[in-house]
N, C-alpha and C positions, 0 to 999 in steps of 0.2 A: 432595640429600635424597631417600628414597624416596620414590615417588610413591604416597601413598594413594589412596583411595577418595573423588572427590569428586560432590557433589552442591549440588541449592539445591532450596529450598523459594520460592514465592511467594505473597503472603498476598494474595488475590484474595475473600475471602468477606464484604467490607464493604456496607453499605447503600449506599452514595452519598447520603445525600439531597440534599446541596446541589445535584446535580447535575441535580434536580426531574427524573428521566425513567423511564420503563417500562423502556428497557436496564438492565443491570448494568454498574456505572460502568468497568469496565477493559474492554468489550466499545467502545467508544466509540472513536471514530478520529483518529488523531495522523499527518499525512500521508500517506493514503491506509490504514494499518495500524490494528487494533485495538492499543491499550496495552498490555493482556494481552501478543498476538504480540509486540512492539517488545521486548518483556522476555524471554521465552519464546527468542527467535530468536538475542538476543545472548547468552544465557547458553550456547546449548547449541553457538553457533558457535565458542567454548571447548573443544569434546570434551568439555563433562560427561558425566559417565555416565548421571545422572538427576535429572530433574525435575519435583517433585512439588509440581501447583497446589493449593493450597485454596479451595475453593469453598462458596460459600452462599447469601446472596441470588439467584435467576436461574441459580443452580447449572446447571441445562440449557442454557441460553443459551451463558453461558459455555462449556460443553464443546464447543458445535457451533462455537463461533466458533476454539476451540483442537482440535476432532477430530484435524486431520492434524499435529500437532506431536509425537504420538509423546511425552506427558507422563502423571502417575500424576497422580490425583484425591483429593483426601483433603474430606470433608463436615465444616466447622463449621454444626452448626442452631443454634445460639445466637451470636452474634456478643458473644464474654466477652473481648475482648482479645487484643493480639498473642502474648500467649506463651499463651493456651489454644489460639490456631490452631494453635501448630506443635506443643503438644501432641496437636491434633488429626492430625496429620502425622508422628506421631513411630514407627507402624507401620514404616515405610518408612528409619529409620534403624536397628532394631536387628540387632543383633550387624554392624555397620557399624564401621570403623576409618578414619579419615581425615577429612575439614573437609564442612562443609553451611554455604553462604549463603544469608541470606535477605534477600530481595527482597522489593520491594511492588508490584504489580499495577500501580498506579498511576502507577507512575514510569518511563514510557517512553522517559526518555532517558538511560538506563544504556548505556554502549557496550563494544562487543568489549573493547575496549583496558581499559576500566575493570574490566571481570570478570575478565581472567588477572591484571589486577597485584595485583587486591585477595586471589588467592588465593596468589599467590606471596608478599606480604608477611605473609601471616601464618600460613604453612608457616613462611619461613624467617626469622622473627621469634618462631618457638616461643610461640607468643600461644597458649592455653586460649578466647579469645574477640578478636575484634577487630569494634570500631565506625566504621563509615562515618562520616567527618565533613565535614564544609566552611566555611570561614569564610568569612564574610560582614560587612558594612557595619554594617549592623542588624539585627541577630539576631532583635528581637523579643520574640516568646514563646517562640521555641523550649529547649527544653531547651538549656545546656551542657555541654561539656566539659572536666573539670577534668585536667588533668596534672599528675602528683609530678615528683617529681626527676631520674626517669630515663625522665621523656619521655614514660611510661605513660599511660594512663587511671588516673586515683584514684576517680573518681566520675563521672554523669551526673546533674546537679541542674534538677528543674523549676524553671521561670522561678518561677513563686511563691513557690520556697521559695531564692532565687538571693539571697544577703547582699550589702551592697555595691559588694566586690569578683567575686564571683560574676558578678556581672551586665554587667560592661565586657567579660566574655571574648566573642572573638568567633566563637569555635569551636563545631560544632551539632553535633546528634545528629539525623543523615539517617534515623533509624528501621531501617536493615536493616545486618545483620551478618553478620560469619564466627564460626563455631563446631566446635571439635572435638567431634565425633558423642560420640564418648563421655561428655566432661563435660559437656556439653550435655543428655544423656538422664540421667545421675546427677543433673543438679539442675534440673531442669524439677520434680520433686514439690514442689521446697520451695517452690514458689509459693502464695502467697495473694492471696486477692481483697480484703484489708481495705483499704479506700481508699473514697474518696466514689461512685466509679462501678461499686465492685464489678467488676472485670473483673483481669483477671491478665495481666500487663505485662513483655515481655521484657526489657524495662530492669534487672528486675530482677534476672533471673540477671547480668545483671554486678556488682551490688553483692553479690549471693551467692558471686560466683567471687574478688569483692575481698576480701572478708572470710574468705576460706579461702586468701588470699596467694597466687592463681595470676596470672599473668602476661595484661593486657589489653592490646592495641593501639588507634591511633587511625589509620585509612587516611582522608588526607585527600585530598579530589576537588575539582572546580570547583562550585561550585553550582548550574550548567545541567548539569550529569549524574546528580545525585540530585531534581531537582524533579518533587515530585506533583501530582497535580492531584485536587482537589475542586467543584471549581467550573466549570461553563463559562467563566468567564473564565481560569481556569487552563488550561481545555484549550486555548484558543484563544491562551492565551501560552507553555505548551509548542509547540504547532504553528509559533508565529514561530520559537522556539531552533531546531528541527528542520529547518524549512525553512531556516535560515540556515547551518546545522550541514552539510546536502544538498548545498546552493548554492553555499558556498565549494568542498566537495570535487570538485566538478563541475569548479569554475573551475581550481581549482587541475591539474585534471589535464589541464587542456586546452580547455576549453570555453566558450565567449563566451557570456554570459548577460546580456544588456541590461540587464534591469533585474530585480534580485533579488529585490527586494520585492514583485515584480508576477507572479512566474515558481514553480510549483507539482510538484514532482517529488518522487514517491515513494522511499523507503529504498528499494528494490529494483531501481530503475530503472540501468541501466545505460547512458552515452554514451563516443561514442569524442571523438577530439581535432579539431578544427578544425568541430565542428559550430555552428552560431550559434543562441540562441533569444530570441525577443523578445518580450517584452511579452505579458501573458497565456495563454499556454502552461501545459495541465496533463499533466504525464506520470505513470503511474496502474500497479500492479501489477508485473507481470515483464518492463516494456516493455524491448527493445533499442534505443538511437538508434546506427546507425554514424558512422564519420567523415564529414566535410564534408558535412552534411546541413543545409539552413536551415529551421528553424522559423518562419513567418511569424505575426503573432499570432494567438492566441485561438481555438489548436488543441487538442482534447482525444485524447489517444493513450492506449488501456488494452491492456495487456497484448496488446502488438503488438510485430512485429522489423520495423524500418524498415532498409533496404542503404543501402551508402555513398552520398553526393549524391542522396538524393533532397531536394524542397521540397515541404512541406507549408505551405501558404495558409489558415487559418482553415478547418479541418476536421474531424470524426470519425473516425477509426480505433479500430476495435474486434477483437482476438482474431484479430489477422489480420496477411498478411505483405507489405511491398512490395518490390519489386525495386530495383538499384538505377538511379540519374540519373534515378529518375520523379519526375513533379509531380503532389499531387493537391490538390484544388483552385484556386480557392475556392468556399468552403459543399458542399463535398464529403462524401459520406455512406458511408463503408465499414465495415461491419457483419460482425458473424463468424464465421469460416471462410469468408476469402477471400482469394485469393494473389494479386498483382498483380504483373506483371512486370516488366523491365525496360524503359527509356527509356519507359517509358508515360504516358498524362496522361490521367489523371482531372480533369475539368475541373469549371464550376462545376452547382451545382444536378443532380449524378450521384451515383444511391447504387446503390452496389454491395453486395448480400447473396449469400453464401455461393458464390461464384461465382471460379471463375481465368480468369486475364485473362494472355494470353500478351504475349511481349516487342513491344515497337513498336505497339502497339494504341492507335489514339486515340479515346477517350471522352470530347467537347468541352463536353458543355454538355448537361441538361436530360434526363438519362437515365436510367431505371431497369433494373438487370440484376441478375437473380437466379435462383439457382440452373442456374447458366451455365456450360459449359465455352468460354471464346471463344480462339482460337489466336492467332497471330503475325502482325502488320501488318495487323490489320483499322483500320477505321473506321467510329467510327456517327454518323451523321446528329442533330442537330439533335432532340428529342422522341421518342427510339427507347424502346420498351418491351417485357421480355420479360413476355409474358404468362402466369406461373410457376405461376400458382393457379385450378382450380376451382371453386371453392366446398368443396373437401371435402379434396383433395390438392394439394401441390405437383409437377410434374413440371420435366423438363430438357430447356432449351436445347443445342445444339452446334452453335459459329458455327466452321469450319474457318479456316485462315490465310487470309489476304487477302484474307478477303470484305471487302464494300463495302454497310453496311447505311443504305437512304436514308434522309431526313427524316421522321418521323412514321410508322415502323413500327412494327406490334404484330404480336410474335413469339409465335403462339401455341402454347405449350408443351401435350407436345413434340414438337418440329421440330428439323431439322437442316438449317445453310443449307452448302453443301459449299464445298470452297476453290475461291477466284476468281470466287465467285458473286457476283451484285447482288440489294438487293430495291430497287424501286424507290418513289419517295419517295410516303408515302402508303398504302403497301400495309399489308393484314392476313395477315399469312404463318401458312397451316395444314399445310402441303404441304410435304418434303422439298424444294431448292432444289440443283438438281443444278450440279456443278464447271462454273464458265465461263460460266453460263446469266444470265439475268436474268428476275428473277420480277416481275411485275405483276400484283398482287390487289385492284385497285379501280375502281369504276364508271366505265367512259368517258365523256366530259365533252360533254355536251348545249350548244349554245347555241341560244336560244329568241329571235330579234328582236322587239323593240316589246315585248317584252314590260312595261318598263316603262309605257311609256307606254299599252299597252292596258287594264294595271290601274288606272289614275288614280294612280300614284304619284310620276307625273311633277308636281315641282314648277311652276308657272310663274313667269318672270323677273321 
């Protein structure tokens, strides 16, 4: 079939109120993602040409949470029903030939796979309109699906007004469709608002398109790929589908994941094979995990590329990169734009900001380093601190390869300690630290005798 002109509309301009908040309800996050994105991302990872949000309540909010998605804005100020929205949207479909799906904001767990079939079945099903459906156990309130004789759509009946027979079907109306642009804009006018809520209802171009004997489809899905959410408790029960949706695909490609239900990994996230993750693990953004890497619990990784084998121990990684076979922590603190090298250990109670950290460098315990260039096979001591800030600016550290930084230094920035140098343990380093030397900047150690006992401090037995 030639390939038309496609697009989707997504109808994003509703109140939310059940969902009692100041956000606008598709701005709200479904494992790690806004709703909005989750929708937005799958649709257009299809090769749509274009896609055009409607927006309304929080209208601004919403644009900034969607700015870099490259999407067209269409304004409902009245929120009059689904099919005045896409009247409101309907700019952006004329003198247009070819299909527009539409989507609800809401429903964040629409997937890739579900958006090419639903367009391919009703191209090559020669459908004038086609309705998302899904059967389910207990349908409820929802609207049904009625089918004629030749499998069609005959009708879509509210529950209220469901006879019956009506009422056993167990096929729904998921709320968004496919549509040929053309007849879609020829009968968007003959809408009216007569009904008890006064609002104008895209349902109804399908009983318009029926009664002019054009040709409906029914594309039937699972029912965890068209669910909305209104409610906090619905967001928080799409979040489990998603997360178990993530979970398995992980597993399945390779990936040991302990315990599923306890384990938090965003759509975006990417793992190699033989990586382990356990218990409490949140992974966040455009993280990379490579292969053979062990996740120890009740790490949080955002938007970081972790290298093959390294182990993370209940830790922070933030916008940053590690090398690989390194360990960092536990209660380890790395902050972003920092690179950490290979076989290195970040060890516990060490936070690194903005700072590279070259191959074989050991960072054991109880250290702060920031805005740091540190080289290859160094070591730091026990309570090391680069001392990065002024009061007004931050400046830079440069710890050359092999230095040797002692116990309870403060590196005051900036300084430069050169390769093979020592500071030693205790020192306040202000001063350049030349290659091979060893630097000592602290008071030489007095002893005073009797002193106790001349001040009366001495106990007696």
């Amino acid at each position: 079939m030639f390939n038309l002109f496609k697009s989707a509309i997504i109808l994003a301009a509703g109140e939310g109120k059940r969902m009692k908040s100041d956000m606008p309800k598709v701005t709200h996050k479904v494992c790690g993602k806004e709703m909005i994105n989750h929708v937005i991302d799958n649709i257009k990872s299809t090769g749509i040409e274009e896609v055009t949000v409607v927006i309304g309540k929080g209208a601004e909010k919403v644009k900034k949470a969607t700015e870099d998605r490259n999407v067209n804005y269409a304004f409902q100020d009245k929120q009059l029903g689904t099919g005045h929205a896409v009247i409101c949207a309907e700019d952006f479909l004329k003198d247009k030939d070819g299909t527009v799906a539409v989507f609800v904001g809401d429903g964040p767990l629409i997937t890739k796979e579900m958006v090419e079939k639903l367009y391919s079945f009703h191209e090559d099903g020669n459908y004038k309109a086609t309705v998302i459906t899904s059967i389910i156990d207990d349908p409820a309130k929802y609207g049904r699906i009625i089918r004629n004789s030749s499998n069609e759509v005959e009708k879509i009946v509210e529950f209220k007004d469901c006879n019956e027979e009506e009422v056993k079907v167990k096929e729904i109306n998921s709320g968004m469709y496919c549509f040929d642009i053309k007849v879609l804009l020829e009968n968007l006018s003959s809408l009216n608002n007569n009904n008890a809520q006064g609002e104008y209802y895209l349902t109804d171009v399908i009983e318009i398109l029926k009664s002019k004997g054009l040709k409906v489809g029914a594309f039937t899905v699972p029912v965890s790929e068209i669910t909305a959410v209104n409610s906090r408790v619905e967001l928080a029960h799409a979040e489990m589908l998603m997360k178990q949706r993530i979970n398995k695909q992980h597993m399945e490609n390779g990936v040991t994941i302990i315990d599923p239900n306890n384990t938090y990994i965003g759509v975006d996230v990417e793992i190699g094979s033989d990586t382990i993750i356990y218990p409490g693990n949140i992974l966040e953004g455009k993280t990379v995990i490579k292969e053979g890497c062990m996740l120890l619990p009740n790490s949080r990784i955002k938007d970081s590329i972790i290298e093959a084998g390294v182990t993370v121990d209940n830790a922070v990684i933030l916008e940053s990169k590690v090398g690989e076979n390194t360990t960092v922590g536990p209660f380890a603190y790395i902050r972003p734009n920092s690179s950490i090298g290979k076989k290195v250990k970040i060890g516990d109670f060490v936070e690194i900001k903005k700072s590279t950290i070259g191959d074989g460098t050991k960072v054991s315990h109880l250290t702060y380093i920031g805005d740091a260039e540190v080289g290859s096979g160094c070591n730091f001591g026990c309570g090391t601190v680069v001392v990065n800030y002024d009061g007004k600016e931050k400046h830079k550290t440069i710890i050359e390869d092999n230095a040797f930084i002692g116990c309870n230094t403060n590196l005051v920035s900036p300084v430069i300690v050169r390769k093979n140098a020592y500071t030693a343990a205790g020192s306040t380093i202000t001063k350049e630290v030349p290659e091979d030397s060893l630097a000592v900047a602290r008071a030489r150690q007095t002893i005073i005798n009797d002193w106790v006992k001349n001040k009366g401090l001495k106990k007696e037995k």
